[in-house]
C-alpha positions in Angstrom: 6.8 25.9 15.1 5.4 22.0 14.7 3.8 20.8 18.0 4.9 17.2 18.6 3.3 14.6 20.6 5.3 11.6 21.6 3.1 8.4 21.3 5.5 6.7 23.7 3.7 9.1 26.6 0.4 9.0 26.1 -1.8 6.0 27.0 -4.2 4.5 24.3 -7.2 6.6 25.1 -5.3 9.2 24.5 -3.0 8.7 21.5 -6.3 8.1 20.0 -7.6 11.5 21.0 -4.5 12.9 19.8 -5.1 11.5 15.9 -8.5 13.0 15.8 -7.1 16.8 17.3 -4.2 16.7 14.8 -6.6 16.0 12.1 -8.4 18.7 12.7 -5.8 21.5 13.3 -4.1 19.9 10.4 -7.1 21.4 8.1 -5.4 25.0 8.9 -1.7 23.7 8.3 1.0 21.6 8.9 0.3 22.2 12.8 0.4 18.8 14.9 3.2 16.0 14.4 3.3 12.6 16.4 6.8 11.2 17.0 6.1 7.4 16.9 8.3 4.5 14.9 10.9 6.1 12.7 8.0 8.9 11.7 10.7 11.8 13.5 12.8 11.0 10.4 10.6 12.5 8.2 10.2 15.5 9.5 12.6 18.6 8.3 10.1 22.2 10.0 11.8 23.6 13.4 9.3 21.9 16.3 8.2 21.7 19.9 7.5 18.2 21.6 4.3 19.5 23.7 1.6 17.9 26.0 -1.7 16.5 24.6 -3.4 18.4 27.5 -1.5 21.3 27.1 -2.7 21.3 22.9 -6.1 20.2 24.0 -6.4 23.6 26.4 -4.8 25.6 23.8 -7.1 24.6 21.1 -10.2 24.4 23.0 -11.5 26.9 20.6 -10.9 25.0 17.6 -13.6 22.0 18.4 -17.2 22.6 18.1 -17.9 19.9 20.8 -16.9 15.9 21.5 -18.4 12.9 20.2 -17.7 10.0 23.2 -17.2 6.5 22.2 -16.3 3.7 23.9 -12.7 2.7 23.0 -11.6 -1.1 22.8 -11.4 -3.6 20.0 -14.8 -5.0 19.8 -16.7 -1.1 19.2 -16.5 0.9 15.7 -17.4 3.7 17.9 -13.7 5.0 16.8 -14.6 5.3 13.4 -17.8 6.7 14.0 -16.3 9.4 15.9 -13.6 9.7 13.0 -16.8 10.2 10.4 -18.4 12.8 12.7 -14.7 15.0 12.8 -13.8 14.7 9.3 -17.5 16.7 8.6 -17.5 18.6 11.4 -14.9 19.7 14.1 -16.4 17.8 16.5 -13.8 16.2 19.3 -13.8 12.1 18.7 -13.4 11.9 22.6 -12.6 7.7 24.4 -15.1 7.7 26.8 -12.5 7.7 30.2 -11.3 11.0 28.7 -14.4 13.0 28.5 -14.2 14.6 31.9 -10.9 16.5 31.2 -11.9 17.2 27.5 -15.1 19.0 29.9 -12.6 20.7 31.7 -11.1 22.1 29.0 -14.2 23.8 27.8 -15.2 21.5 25.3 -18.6 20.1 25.9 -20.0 16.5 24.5 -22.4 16.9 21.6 -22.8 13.3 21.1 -22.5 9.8 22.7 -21.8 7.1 20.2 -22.8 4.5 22.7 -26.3 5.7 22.3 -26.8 4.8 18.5 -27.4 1.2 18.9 -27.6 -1.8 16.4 -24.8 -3.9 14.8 -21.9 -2.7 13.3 -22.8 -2.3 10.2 -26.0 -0.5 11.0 -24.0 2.0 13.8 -21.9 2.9 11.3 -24.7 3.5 8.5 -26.4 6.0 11.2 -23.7 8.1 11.2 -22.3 7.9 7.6 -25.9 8.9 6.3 -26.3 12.0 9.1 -23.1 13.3 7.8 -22.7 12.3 3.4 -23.5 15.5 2.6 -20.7 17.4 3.9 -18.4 14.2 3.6 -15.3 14.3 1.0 -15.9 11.5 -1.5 -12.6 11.6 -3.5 -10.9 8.7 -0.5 -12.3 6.4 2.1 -10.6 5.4 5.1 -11.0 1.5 6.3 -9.3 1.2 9.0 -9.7 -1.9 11.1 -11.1 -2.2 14.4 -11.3 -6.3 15.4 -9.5 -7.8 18.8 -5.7 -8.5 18.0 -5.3 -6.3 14.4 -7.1 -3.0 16.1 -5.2 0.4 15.1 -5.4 3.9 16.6 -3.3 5.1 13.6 -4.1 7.2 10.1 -7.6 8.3 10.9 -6.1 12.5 10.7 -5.9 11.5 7.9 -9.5 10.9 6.5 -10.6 13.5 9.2 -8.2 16.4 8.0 -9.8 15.6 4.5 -13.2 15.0 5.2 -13.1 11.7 4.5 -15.6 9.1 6.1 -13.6 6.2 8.1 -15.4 2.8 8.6 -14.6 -0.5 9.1 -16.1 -3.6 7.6 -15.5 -7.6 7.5 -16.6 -10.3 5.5 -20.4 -10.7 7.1 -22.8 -9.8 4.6 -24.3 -7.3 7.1 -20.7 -5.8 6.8 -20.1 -6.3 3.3 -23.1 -5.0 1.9 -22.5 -2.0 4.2 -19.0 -1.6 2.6 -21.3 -1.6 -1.1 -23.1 1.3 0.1 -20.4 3.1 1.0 -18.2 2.8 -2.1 -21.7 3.4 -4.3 -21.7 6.8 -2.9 -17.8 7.8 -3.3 -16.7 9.4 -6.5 -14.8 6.9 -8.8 -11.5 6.0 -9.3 -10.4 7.2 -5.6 -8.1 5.7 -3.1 -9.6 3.2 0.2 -6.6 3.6 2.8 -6.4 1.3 5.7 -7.0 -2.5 5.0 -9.2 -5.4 6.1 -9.0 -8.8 7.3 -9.7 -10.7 4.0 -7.5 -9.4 1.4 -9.0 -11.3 -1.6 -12.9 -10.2 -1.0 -12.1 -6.8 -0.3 -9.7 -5.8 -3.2 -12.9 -7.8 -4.9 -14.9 -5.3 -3.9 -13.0 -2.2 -3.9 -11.8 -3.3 -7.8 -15.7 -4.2 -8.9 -16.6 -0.1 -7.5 -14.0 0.9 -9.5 -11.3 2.1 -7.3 -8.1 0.6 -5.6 -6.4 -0.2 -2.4 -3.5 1.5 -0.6 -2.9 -0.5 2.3 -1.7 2.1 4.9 -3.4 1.0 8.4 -0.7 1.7 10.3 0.4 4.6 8.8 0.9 7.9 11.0 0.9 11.7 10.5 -0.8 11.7 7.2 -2.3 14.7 7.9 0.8 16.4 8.2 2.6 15.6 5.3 2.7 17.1 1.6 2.2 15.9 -1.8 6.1 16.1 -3.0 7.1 16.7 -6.6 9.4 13.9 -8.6 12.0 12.0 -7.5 14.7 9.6 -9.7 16.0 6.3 -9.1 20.0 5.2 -9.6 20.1 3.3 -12.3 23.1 1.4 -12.3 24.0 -0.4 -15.6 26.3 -3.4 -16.3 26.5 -5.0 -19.9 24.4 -7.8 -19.8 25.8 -11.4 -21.2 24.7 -12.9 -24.2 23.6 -16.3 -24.5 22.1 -16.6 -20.8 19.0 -17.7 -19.4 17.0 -14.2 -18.4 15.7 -14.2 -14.9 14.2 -11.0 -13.1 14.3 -11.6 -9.0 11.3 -9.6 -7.7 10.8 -8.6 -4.0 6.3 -8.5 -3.6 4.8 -6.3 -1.7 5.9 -2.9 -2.4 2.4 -1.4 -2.1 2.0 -1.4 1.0 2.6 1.8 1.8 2.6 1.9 5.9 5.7 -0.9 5.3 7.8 1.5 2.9 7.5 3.9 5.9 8.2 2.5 8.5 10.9 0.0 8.7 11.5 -1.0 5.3 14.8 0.6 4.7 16.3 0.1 8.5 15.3 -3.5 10.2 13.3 -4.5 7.0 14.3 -6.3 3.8 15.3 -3.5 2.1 17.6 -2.2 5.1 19.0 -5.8 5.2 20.0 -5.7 1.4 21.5 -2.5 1.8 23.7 -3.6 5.2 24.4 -7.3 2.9 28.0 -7.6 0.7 26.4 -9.4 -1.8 26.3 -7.6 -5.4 23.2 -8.7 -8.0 20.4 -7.2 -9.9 17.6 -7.2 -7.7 13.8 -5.8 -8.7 11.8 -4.3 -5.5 8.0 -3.1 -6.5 7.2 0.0 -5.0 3.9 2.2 -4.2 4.1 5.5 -7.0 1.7 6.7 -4.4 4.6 7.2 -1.8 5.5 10.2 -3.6 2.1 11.6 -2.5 2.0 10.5 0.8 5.4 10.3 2.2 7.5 12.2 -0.2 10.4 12.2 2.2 10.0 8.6 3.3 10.2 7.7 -1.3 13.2 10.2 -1.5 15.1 8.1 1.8 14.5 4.4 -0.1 15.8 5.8 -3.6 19.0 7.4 -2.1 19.8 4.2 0.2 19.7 1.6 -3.6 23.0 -0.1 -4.8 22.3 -2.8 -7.7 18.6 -1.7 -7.1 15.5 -1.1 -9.1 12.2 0.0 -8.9 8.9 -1.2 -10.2 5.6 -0.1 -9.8 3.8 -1.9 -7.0 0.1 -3.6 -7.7 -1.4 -2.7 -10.0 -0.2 1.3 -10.2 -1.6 3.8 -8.6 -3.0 1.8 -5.9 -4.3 -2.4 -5.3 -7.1 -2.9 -7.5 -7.6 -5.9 -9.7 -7.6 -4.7 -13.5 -8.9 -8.0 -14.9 -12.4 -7.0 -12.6 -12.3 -3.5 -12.8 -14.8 -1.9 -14.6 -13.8 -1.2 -18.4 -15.1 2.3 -18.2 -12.8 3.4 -15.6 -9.9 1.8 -16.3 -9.2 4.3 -18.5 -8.7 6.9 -15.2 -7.0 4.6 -13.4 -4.6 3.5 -16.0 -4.2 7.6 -16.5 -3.6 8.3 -12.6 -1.4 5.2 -13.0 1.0 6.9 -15.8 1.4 9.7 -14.0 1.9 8.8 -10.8 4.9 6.2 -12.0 6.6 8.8 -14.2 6.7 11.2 -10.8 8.6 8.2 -9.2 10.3 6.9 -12.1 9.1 4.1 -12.3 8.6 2.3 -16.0 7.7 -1.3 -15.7 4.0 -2.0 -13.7 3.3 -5.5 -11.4 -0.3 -6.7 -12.1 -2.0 -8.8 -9.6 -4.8 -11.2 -10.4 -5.9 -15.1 -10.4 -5.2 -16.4 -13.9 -8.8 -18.0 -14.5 -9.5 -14.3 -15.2 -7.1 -13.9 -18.3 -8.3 -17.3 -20.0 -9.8 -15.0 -22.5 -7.2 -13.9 -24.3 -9.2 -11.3 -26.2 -10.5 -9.8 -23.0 -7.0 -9.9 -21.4 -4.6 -8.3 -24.1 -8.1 -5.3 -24.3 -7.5 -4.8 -20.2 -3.8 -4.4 -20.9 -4.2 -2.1 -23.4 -5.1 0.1 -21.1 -1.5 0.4 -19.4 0.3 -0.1 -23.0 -1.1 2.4 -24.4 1.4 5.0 -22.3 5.0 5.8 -23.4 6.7 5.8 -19.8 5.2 2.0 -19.2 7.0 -0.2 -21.7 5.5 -3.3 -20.2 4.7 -5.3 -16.8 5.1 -8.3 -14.5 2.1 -10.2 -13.1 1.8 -11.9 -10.5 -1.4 -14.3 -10.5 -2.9 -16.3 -8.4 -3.9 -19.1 -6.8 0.0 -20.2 -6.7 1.6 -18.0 -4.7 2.0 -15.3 -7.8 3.3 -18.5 -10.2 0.2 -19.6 -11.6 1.2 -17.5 -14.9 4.2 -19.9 -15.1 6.2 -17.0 -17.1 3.6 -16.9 -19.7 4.2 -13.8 -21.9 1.1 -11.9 -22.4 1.4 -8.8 -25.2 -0.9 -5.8 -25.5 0.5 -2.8 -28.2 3.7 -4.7 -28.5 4.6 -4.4 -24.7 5.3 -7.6 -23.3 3.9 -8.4 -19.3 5.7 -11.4 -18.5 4.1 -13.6 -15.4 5.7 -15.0 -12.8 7.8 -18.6 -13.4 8.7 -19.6 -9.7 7.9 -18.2 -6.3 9.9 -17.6 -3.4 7.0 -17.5 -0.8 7.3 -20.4 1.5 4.0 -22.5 1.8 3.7 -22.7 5.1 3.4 -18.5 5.1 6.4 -19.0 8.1 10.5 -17.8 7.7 11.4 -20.2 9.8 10.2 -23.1 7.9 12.7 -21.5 4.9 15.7 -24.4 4.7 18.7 -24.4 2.1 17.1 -27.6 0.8 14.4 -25.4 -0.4 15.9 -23.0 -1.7 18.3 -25.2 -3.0 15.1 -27.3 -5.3 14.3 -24.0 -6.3 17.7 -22.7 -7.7 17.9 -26.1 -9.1 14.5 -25.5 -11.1 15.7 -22.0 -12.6 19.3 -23.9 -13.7 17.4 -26.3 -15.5 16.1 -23.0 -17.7 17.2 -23.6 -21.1 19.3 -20.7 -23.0 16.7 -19.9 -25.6 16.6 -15.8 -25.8 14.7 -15.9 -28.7 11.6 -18.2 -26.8 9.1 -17.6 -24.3 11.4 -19.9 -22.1 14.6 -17.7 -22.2 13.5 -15.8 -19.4 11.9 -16.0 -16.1 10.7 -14.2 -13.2 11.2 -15.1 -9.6 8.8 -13.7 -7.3 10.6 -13.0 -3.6 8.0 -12.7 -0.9 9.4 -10.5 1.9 7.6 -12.2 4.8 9.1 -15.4 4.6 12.6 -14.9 2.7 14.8 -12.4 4.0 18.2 -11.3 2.0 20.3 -13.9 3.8 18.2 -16.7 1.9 18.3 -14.3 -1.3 21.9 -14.0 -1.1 22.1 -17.8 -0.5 19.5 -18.5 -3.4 21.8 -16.0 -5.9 24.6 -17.8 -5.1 23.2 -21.2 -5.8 22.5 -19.6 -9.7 24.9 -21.3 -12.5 26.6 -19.9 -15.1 24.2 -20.1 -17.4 21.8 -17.5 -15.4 22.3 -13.8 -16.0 20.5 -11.5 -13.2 18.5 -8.6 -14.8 16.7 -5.6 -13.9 13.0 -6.2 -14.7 13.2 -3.3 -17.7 15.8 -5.0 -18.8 14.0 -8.3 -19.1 11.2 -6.9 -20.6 13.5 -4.7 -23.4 14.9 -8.3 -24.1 11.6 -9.7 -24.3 10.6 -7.1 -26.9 13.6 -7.4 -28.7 14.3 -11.0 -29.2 11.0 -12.6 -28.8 8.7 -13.1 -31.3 5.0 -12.2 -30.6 2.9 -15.3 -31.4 
């Protein structure tokens, strides 16, 4: 039987006590559940909602001690406490909690509070008292900064022994962040996020290992690695003598969003409540399969006129235009894998297009990908336009075509309530203006769709905008066209 704690009756103190017990009696099985979001969906065992003080007393046993910290937005004390569970079964306690954890019969080992210094140097303490016995195939970077703090995902570096810290863009911070990924194995996962997206991926893509942003992911911990899973694939005969254009929703690996309310409130659950029938691309995070194995199954069975890409760049967020030749090898391997588990055939790149100016350079990093049967090519998105900087640019690599993004549907002012028709009118106008040329680099475009500011009423309004002489494809589809009709210069 599954004890369940509901989030919605615990305060903050102790939903963030909770995390760190059900990481630790989720080392001995699939023991501790929290019911928070739409997480209850997800979960199939026979289970009993329970008290946190009522699992605290039963499992007094279980804990070797408490570790206090002081909890609020402004302390890593959290994550310090999460370091010092994952290598021990020490109790990551919020300080106004520590008398009843006493009560129970578990004693304080530790105060955080009493390591002093910045961050950065906090943090180091306690990461180099504990390396040793630390896991170093995942890192958890969860964030702890006033108005983006999270209690969430944490069981799930502790239950894995995985050190959990939190850095920003100081150089204090950032140098600390270097130290940290020096000393994991390579190729590995960094869960969680941070503040500055382009710096960090920066970082985490220079060590050699990738991104999946999960910070507000829950009951990690609990869940199990599931097997494969198959997408509908829905098939129309395509028109001849059309201008080619791929509509891709962004975004896809980000894990915590696939989760949670993707497929009900989000853009996904909107396209699936909307009446309006077209091709439409989504990327998605292989990884899901992994993580959340029912949460992958739920999106693939709720798809009408849907299909799935691979997220960026793969397995995880890594940028494979800075990532160290070497590994990319691995990655490129955990990649293939991981997108033939979740069917998944055509990978999104991201990166800034100064990087791919050497076209030697370029076409060896994509190699990398091309080299595997079940990718037959890509779409990248690259930077610093919005993901149109490429300008549908057709880069090759073993005959496998990556086409780049032609035009973006991400509104500049990062708001959905700034979207008008007028804009999305200029930009339908733009892709009418395509010529019909399936034989040319021009035939075809991609259009990026950025699911923060465009939701599916705009898409559906933008689709219908299209003229004749557009022909909506799925994004294998494109590239099979690509490779067919388009000569390789």
């Amino acid at each position: 039987m599954v004890a369940v704690l509901t989030a919605g009756d615990m305060t903050d103190a102790e939903f963030a006590l909770g995390v760190c017990a059900q990481g630790i009696l989720n080392r001995k099985g699939k023991k501790i559940y929290t019911d928070i979001d739409c997480y209850m969906d997800y979960l199939s065992e026979p289970y009993e909602r329970v008290s946190l003080w009522r699992l605290i007393a039963e499992d007094a046993n279980e804990f070797i001690g408490a570790a206090v910290f002081d909890l609020n937005c402004n302390d890593v004390g959290v994550n310090m406490a999460a370091t010092l569970s994952a290598a021990y079964d020490i109790l990551g306690v919020p300080r106004e909690l520590i008398g009843k954890v006493n009560s129970a019969g578990i004693k304080t080992v530790c105060d955080l509070a009493e390591i002093r210094g910045t961050p950065a140097e906090r943090q180091r303490v306690v990461f180099d008292g504990v390396k040793d016995r630390l896991n170093k195939t995942a890192l958890i970077h969860q964030v702890v900064k006033e108005g983006n703090f999270h209690l969430t995902l944490r069981d799930f570096g502790i239950k894995n022994g995985w050190a959990c810290i939190y850095t920003d863009e100081s150089e204090a911070d950032r140098a600390f962040r270097r130290y940290v990924l020096g000393a994991l194995d390579k190729n590995v996962p960094v869960y969680g996020w941070n503040d500055d997206e382009i710096a960090f991926i920066k970082d985490v893509s220079d060590f050699g290992d990738y991104a999946i942003p999960t910070d507000w992911s829950c009951n990690h911990s609990y869940f199990a690695a599931g097997g494969a899973i198959k997408q509908r694939r829905n098939r129309s005969a395509i028109a001849q003598n059309k201008h080619y254009v791929a509509l891709v929703v962004s975004d896809g690996d980000n894990v915590q969003w696939l989760e949670r309310d993707f497929a009900t409130t989000g853009t996904f659950g909107q396209r699936c409540r909307s009446t309006a029938n077209y091709k439409l691309n989504w990327t998605f995070a292989p990884s899901l399969v992994s993580l959340c194995p029912a949460a992958a199954e739920r999106i693939y069975a709720g798809a009408k006129n849907d299909y799935f890409i691979s997220g960026v760049s793969g397995i995880g967020y890594a940028n494979c235009l800075s990532y160290p030749r070497d590994m990319l090898a691995e990655f490129t391997a955990q990649t293939a894998e991981a997108m033939a588990r979740s069917d998944l055939d055509v990978v999104c790149l991201l990166d800034n297009i100064e990087f791919t100016k050497n076209a030697e350079f370029t076409v060896d990093r994509l190699s990398f990908y091309a080299e595997y049967g079940n990718i037959i090519g890509g779409i990248w998105e690259l930077d610093p336009d919005r993901y149109g900087s490429g300008r549908g640019k057709i880069f090759w690599a073993n005959g496998k075509p990556f086409v780049s993004v032609k035009y973006t549907m991400w509104h500049p002012s990062g708001n959905p309530q700034c979207v008008t028709r007028e804009w999305l009118d200029g930009i339908a106008k733009e892709v009418n203006s395509q010529p019909i040329a399936p034989q040319s680099e021009s035939g075809y475009s991609v259009v990026n769709v950025h699911p923060w500011t465009i939701d599916v009423d705009d898409l559906d309004y933008f689709v219908s905008k299209l003229g004749d002489n557009i022909e909506l494809v799925y994004a294998d589809e494109l590239i099979e066209l690509v490779k067919k009709n388009v000569r390789k210069k």
